[in-house]
Backbone atoms as SQL, in Angstrom:
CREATE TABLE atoms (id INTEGER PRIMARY KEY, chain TEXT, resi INTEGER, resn TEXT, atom TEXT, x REAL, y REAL, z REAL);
INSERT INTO atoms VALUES
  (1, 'A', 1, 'UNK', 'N', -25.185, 243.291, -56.600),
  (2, 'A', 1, 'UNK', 'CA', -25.637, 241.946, -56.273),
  (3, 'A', 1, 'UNK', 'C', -26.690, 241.504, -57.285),
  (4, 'A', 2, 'UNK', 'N', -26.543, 240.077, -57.860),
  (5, 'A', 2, 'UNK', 'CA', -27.593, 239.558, -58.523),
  (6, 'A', 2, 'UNK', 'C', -28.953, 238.825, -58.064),
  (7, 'A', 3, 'UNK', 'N', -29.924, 238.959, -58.011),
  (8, 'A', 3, 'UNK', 'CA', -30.999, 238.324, -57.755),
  (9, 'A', 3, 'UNK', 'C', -31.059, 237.068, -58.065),
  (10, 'A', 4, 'UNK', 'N', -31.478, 235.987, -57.066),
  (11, 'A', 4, 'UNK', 'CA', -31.732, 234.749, -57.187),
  (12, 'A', 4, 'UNK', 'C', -31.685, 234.166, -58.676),
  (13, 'A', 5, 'UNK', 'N', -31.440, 233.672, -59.111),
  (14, 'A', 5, 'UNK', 'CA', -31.758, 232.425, -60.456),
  (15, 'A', 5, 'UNK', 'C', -31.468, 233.637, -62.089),
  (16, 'A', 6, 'UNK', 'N', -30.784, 234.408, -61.662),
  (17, 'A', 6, 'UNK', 'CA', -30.474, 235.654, -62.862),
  (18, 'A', 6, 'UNK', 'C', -28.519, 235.174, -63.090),
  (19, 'A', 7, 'UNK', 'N', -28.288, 235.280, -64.228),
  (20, 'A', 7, 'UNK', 'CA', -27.125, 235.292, -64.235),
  (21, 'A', 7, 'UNK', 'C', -26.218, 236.423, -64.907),
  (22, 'A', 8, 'UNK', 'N', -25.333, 236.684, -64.895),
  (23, 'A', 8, 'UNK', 'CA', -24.675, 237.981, -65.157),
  (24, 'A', 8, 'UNK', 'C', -24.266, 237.202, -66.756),
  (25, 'A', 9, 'UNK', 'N', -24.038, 238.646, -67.823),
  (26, 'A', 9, 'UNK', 'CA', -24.165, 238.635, -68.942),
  (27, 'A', 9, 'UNK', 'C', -23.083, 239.909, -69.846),
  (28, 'A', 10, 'UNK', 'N', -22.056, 239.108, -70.419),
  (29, 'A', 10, 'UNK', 'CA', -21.147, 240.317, -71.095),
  (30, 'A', 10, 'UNK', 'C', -21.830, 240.041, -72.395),
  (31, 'A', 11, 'UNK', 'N', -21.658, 241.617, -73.470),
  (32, 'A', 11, 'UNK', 'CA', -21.718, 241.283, -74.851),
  (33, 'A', 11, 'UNK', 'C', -20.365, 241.691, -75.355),
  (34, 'A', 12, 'UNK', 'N', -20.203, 241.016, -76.249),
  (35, 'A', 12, 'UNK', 'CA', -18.949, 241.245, -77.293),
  (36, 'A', 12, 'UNK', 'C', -19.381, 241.814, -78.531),
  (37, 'A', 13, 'UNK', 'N', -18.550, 242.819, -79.121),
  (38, 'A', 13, 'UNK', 'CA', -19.771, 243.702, -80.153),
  (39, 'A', 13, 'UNK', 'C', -18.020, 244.309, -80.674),
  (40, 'A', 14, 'UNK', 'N', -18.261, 243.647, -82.024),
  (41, 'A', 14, 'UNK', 'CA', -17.157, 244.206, -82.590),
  (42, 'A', 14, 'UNK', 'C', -17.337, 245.667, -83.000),
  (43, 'A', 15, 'UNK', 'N', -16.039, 246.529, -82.681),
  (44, 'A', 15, 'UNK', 'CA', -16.453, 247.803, -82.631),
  (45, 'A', 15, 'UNK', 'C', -15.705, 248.440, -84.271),
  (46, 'A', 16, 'UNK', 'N', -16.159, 249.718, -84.283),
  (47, 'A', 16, 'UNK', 'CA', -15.818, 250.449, -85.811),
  (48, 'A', 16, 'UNK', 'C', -14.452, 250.450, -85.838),
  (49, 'A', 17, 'UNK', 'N', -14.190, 249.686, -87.081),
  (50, 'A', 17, 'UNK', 'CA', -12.818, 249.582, -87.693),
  (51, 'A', 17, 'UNK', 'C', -12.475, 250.246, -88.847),
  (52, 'A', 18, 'UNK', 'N', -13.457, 251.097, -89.299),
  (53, 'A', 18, 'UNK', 'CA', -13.060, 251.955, -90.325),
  (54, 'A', 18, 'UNK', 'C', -14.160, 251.273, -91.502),
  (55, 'A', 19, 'UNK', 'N', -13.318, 251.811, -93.042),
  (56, 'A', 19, 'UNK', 'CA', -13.572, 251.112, -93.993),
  (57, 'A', 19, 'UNK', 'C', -11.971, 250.676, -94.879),
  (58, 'A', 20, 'UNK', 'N', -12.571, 249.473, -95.694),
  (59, 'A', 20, 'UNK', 'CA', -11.165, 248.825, -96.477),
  (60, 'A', 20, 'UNK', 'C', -11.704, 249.642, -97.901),
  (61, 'A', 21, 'UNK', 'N', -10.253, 249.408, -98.932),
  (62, 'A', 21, 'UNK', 'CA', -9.666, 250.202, -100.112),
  (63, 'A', 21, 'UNK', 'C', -10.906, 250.441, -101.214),
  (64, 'A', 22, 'UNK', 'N', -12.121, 249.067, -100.795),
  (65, 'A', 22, 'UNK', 'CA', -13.384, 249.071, -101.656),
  (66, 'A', 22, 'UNK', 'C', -14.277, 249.768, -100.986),
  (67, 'A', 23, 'UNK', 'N', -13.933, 250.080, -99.930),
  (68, 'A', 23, 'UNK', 'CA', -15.688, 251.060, -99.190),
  (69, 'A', 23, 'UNK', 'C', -15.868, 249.988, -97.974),
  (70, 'A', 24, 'UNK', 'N', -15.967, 248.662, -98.366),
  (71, 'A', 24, 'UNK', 'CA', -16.505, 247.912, -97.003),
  (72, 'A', 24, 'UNK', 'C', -15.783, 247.859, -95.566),
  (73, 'A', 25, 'UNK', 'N', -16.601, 248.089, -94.668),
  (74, 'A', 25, 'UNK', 'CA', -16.793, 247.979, -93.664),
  (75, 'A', 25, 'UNK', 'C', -15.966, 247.009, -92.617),
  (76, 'A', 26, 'UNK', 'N', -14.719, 247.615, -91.849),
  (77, 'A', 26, 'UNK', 'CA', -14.082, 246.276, -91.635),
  (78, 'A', 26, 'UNK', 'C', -14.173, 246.804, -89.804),
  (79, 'A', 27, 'UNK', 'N', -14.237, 245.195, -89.509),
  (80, 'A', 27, 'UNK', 'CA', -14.502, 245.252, -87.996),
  (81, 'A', 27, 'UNK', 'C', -13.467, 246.029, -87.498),
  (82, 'A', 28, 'UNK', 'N', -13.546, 246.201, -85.950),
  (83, 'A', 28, 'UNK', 'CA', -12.609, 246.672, -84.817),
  (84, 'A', 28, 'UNK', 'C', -12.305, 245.666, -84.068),
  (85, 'A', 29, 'UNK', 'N', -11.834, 246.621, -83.013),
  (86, 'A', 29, 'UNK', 'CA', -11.340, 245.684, -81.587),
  (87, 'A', 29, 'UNK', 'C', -13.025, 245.241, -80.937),
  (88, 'A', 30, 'UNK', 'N', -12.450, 244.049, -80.352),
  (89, 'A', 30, 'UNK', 'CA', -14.141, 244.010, -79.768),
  (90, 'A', 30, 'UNK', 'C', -14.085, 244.503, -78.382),
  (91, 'A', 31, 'UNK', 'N', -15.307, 244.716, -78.169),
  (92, 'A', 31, 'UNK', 'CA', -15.168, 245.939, -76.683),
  (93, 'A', 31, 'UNK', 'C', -16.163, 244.919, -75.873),
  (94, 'A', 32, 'UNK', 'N', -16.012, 244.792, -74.807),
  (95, 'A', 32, 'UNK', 'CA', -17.191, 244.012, -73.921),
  (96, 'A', 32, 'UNK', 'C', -17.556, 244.892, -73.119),
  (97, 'A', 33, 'UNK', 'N', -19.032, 244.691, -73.110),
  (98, 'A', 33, 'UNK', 'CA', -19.805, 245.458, -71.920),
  (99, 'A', 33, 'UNK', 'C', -21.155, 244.713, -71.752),
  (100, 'A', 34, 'UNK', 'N', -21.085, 245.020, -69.942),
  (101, 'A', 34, 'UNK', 'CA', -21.626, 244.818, -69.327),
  (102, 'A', 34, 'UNK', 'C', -23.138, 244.346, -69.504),
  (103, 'A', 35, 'UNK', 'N', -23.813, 243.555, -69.172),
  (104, 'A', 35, 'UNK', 'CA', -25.550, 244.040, -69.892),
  (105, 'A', 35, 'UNK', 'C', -25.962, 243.582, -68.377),
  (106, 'A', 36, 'UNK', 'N', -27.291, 244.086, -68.419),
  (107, 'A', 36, 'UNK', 'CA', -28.425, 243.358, -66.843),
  (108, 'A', 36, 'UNK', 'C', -28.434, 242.150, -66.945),
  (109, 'A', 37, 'UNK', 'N', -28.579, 242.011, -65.667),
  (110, 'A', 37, 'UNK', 'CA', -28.439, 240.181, -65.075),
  (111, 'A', 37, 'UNK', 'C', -29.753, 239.269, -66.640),
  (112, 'A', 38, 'UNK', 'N', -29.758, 238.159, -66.579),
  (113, 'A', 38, 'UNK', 'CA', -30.639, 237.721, -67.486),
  (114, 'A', 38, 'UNK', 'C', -31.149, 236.633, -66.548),
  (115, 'A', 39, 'UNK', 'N', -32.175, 235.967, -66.655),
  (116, 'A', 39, 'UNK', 'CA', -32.608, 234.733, -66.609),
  (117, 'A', 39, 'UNK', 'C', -32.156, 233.365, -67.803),
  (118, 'A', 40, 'UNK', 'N', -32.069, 233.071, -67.286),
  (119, 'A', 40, 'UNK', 'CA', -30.864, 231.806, -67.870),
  (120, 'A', 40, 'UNK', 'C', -31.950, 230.690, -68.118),
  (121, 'A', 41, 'UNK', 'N', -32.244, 230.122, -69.453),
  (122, 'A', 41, 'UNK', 'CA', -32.911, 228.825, -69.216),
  (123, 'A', 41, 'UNK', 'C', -31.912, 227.799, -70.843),
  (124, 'A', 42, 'UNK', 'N', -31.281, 226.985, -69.621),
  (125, 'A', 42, 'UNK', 'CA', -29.914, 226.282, -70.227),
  (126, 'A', 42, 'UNK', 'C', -30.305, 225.216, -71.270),
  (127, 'A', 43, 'UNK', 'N', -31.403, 224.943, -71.713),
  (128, 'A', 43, 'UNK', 'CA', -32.153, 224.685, -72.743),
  (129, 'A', 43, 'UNK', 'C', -31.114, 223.072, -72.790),
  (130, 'A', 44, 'UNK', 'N', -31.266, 222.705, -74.461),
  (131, 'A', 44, 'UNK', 'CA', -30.514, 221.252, -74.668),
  (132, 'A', 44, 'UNK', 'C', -29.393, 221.393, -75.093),
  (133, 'A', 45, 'UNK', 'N', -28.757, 220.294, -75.040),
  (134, 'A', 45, 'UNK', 'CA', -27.210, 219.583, -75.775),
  (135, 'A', 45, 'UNK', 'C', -27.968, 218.847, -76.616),
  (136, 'A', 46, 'UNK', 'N', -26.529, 218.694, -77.699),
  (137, 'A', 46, 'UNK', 'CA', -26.213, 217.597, -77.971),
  (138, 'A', 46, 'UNK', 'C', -25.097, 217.244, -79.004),
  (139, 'A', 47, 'UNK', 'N', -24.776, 216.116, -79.100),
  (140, 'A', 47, 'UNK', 'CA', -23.244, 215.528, -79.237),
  (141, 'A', 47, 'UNK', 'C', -23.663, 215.372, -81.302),
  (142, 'A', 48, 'UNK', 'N', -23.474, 215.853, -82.441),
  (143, 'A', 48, 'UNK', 'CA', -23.837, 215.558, -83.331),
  (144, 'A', 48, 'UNK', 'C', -22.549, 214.392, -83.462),
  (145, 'A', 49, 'UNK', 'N', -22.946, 213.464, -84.824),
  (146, 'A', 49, 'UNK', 'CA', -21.980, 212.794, -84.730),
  (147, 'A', 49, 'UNK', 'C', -21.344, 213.132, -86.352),
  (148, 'A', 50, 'UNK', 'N', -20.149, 213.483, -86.577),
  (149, 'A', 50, 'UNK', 'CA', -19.617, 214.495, -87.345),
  (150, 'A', 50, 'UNK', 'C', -18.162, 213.664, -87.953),
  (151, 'A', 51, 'UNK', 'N', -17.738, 213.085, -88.797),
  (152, 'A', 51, 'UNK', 'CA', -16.360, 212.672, -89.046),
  (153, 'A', 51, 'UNK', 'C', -15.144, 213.614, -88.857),
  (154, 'A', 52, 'UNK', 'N', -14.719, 213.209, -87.490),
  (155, 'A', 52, 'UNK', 'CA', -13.462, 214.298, -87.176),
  (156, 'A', 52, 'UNK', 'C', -14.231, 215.534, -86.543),
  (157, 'A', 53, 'UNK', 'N', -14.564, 215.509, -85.988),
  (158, 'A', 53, 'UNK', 'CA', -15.646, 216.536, -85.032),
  (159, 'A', 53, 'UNK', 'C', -16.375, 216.005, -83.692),
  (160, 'A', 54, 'UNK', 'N', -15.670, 216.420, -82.594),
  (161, 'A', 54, 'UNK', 'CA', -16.647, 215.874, -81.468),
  (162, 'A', 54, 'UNK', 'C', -17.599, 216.908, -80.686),
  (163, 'A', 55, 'UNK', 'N', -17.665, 218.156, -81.052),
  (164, 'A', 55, 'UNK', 'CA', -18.830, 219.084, -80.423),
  (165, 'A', 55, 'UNK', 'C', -19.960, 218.785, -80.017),
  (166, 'A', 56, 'UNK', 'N', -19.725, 219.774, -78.516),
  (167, 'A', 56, 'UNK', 'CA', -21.195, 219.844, -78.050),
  (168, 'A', 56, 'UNK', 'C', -21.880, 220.620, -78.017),
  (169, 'A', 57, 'UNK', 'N', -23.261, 220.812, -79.009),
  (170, 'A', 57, 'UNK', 'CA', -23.767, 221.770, -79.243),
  (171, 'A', 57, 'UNK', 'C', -24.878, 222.211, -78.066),
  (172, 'A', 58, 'UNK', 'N', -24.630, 223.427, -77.626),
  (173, 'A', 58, 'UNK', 'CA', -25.969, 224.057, -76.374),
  (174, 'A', 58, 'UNK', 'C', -26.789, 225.296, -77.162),
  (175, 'A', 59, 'UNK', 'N', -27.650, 224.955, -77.032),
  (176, 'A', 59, 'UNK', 'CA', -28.697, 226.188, -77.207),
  (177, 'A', 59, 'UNK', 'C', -29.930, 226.868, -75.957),
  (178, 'A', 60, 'UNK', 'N', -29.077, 227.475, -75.280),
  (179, 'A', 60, 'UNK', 'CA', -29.429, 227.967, -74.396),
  (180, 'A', 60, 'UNK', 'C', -30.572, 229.391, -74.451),
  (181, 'A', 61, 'UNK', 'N', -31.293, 229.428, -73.844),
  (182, 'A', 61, 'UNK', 'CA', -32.052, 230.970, -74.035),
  (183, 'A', 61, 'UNK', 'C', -32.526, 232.027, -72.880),
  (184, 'A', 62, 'UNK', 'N', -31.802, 233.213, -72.831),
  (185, 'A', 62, 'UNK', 'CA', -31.938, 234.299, -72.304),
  (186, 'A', 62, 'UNK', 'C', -33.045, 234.966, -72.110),
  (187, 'A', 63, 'UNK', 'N', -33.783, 235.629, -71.042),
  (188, 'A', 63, 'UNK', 'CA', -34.660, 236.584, -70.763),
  (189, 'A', 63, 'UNK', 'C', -34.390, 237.909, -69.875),
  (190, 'A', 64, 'UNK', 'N', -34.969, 238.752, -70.711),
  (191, 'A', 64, 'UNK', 'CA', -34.641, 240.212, -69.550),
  (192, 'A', 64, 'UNK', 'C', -36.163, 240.799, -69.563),
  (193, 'A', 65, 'UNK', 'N', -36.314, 241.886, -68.650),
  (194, 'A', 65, 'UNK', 'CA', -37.166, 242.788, -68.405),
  (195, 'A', 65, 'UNK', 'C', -36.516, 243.881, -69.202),
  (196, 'A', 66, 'UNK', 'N', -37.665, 244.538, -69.597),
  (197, 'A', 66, 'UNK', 'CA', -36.435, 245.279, -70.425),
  (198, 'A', 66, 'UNK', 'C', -36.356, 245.148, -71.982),
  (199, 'A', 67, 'UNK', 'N', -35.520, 245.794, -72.669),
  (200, 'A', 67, 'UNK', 'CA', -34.863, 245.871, -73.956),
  (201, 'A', 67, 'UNK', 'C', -33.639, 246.325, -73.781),
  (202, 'A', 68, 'UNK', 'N', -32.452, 245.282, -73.707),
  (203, 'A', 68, 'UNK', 'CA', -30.900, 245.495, -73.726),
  (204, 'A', 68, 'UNK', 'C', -30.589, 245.366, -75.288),
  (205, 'A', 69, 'UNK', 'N', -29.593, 246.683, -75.465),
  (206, 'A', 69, 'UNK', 'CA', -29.140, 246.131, -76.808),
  (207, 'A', 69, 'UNK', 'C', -28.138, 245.172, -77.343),
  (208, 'A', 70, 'UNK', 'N', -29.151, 244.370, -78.344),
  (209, 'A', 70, 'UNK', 'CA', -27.918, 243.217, -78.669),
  (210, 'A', 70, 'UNK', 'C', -28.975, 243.075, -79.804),
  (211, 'A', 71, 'UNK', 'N', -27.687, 242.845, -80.693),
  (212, 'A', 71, 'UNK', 'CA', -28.083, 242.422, -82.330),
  (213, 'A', 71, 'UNK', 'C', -27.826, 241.018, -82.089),
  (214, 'A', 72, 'UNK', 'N', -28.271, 240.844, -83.669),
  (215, 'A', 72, 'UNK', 'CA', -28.087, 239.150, -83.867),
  (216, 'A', 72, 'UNK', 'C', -26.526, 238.807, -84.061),
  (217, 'A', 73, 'UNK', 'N', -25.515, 240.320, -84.522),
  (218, 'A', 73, 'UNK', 'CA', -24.036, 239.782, -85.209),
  (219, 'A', 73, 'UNK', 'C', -23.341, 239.901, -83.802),
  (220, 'A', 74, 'UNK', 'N', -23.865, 239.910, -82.610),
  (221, 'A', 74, 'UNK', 'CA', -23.456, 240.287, -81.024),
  (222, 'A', 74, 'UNK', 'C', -22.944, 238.675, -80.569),
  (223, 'A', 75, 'UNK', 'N', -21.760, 238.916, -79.658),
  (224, 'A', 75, 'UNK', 'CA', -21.574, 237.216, -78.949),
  (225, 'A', 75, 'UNK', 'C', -21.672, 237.511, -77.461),
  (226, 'A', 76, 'UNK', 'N', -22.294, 236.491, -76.939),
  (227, 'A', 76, 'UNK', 'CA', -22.687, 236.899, -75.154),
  (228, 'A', 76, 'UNK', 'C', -21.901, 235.893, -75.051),
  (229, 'A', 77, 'UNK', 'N', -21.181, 236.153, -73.222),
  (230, 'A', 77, 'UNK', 'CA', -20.650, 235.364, -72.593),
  (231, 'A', 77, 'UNK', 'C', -21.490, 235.127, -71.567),
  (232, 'A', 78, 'UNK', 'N', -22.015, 233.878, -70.967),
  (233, 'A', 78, 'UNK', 'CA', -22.928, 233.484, -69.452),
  (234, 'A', 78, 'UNK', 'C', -22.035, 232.818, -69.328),
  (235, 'A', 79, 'UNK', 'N', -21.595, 232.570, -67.860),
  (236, 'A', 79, 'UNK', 'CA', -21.025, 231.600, -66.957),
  (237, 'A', 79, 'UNK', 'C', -19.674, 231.378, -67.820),
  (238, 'A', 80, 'UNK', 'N', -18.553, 232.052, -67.958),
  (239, 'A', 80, 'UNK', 'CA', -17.440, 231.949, -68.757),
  (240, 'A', 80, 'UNK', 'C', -17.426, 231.054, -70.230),
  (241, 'A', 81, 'UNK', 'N', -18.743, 230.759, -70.733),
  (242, 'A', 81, 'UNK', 'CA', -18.874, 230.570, -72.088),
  (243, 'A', 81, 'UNK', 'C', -19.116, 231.215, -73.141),
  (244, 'A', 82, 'UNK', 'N', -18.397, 231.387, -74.116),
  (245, 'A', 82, 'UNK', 'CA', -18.965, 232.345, -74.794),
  (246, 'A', 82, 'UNK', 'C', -20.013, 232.356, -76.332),
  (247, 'A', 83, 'UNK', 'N', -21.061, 232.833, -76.227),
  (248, 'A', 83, 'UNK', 'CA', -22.461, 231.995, -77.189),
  (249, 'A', 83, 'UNK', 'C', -22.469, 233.184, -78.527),
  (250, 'A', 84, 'UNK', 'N', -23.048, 232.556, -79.728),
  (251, 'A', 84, 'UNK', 'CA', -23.210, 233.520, -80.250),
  (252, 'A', 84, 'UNK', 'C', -25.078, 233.350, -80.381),
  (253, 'A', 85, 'UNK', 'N', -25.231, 235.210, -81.114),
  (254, 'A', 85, 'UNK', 'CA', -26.833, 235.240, -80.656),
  (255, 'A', 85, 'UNK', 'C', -27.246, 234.236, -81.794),
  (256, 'A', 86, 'UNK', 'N', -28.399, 233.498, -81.772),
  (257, 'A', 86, 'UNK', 'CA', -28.876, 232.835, -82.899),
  (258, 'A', 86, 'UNK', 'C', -30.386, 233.509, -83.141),
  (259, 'A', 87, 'UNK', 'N', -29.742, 234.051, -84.496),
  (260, 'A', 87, 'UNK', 'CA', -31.371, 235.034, -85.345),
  (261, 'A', 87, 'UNK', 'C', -31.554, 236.216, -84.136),
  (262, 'A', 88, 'UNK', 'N', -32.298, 237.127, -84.496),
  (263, 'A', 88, 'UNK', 'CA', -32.881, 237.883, -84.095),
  (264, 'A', 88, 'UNK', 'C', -33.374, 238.237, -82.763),
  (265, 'A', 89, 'UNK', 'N', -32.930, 238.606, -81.823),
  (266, 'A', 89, 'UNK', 'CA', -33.741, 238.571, -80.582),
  (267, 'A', 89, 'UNK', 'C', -35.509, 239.323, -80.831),
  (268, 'A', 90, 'UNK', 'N', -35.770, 238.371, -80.118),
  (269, 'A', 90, 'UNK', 'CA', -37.435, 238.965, -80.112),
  (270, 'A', 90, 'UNK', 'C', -38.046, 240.086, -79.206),
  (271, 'A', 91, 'UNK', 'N', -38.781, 240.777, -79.619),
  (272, 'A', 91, 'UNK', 'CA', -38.841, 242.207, -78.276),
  (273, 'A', 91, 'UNK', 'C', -39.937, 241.946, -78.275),
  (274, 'A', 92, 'UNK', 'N', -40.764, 241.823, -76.616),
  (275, 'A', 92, 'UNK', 'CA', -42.176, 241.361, -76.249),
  (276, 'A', 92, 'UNK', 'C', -42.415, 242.960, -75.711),
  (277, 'A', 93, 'UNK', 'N', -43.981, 243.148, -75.359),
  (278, 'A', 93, 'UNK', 'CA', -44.033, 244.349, -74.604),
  (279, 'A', 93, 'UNK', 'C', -43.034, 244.146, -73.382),
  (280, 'A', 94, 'UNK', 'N', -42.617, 243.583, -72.568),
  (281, 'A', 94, 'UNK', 'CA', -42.471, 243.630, -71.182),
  (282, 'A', 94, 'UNK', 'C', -40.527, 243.032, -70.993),
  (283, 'A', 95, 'UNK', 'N', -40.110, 242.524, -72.158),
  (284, 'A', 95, 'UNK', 'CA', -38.747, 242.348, -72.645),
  (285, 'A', 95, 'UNK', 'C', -38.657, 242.179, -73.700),
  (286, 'A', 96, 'UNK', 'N', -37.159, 240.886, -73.351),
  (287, 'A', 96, 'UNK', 'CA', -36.606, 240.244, -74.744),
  (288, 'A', 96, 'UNK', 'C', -35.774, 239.184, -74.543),
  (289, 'A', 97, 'UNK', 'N', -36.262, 238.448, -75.241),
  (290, 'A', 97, 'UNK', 'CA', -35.839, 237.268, -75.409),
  (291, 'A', 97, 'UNK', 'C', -34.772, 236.817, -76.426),
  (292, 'A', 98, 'UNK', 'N', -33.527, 236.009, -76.199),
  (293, 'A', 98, 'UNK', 'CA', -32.411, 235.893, -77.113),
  (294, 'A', 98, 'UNK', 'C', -31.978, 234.198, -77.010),
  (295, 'A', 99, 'UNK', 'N', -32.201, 233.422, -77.879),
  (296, 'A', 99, 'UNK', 'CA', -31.526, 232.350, -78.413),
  (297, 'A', 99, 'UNK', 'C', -30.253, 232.294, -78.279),
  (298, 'A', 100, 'UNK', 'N', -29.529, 231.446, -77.798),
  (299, 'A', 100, 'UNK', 'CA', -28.110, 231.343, -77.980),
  (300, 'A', 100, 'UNK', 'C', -27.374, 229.968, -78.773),
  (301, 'A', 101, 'UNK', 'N', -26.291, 229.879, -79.606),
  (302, 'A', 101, 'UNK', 'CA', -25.893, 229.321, -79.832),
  (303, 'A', 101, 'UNK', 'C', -24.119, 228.850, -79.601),
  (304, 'A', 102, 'UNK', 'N', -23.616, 227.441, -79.054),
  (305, 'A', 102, 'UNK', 'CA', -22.128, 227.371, -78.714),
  (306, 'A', 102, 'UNK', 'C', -21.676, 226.076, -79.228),
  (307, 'A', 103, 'UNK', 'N', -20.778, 225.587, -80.001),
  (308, 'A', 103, 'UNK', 'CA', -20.109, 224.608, -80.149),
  (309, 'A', 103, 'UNK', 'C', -19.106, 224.179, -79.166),
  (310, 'A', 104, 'UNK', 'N', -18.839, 223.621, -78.566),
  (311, 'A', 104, 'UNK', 'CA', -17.562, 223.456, -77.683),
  (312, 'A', 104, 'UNK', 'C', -17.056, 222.078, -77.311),
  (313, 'A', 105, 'UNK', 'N', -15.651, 221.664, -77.247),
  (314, 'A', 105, 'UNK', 'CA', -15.411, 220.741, -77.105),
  (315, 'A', 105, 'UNK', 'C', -15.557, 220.207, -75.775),
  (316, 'A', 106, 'UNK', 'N', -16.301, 218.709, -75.884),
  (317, 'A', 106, 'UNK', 'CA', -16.915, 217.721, -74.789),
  (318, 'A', 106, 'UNK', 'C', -15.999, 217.717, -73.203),
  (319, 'A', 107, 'UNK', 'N', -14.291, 218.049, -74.170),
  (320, 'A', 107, 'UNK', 'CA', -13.090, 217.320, -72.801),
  (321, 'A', 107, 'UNK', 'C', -13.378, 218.736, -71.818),
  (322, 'A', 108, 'UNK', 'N', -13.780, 220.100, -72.180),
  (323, 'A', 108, 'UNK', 'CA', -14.040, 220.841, -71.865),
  (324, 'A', 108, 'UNK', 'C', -15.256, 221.359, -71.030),
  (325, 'A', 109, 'UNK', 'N', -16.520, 220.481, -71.330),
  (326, 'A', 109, 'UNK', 'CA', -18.077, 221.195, -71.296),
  (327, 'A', 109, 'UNK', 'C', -18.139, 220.076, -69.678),
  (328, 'A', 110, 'UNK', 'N', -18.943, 220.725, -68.933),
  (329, 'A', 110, 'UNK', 'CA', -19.297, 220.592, -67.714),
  (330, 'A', 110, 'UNK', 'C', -18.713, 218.476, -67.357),
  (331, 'A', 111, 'UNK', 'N', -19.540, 218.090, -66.824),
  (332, 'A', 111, 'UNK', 'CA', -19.303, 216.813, -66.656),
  (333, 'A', 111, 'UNK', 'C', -18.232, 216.240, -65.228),
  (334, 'A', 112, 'UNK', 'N', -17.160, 215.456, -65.498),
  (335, 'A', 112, 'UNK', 'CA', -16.254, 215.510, -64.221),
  (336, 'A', 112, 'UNK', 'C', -15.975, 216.708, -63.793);
């Protein structure tokens, strides 16, 4: 069970795919797992205005107790959206805090 005003939180974390014919490093399958509930603060929109582009951009930001691992190249899903991290999560004594970033189309994003 989740505690009041916490929302549940997958990461997507592309996993080891080996290396390619030059040495570099090529992704895997991505594996999702689980992380602790977060505090959710759904931060702003907004509609840029873009030729041939109607996205709505959210930048939402995460809090835990704690230190969960998640890099910056990590994508979280909250509430069946899926965000990628933006920069660095910050580690306080007492958690961590993570920026999120999502483009998504308008006919799609909350509203009717």
């Amino acid at each position: 069970m989740i505690a009041a005003g916490l929302v549940q939180v997958t990461r997507l974390r592309a996993g080891d795919g080996g290396t390619d014919q030059y040495g570099e490093a090529v992704p895997g399958p991505v594996v999702e797992t689980p992380l602790p509930p977060a505090l959710l603060n759904p931060g702003g929109t907004s509609e840029p205005v873009t030729a041939g582009s109607t996205p709505v951009i959210s930048q939402p930001t995460l809090y835990w107790r704690g230190k969960p691992d998640i890099r910056s190249s990590d994508l979280l899903r909250v509430a069946g959206v899926t965000y990628r991290v933006e920069g660095a999560p910050a580690r306080w004594p007492k958690g961590s805090v993570v920026t999120l970033h999502a483009a998504t189309d308008p006919k799609t994003t909350g509203g009717a």
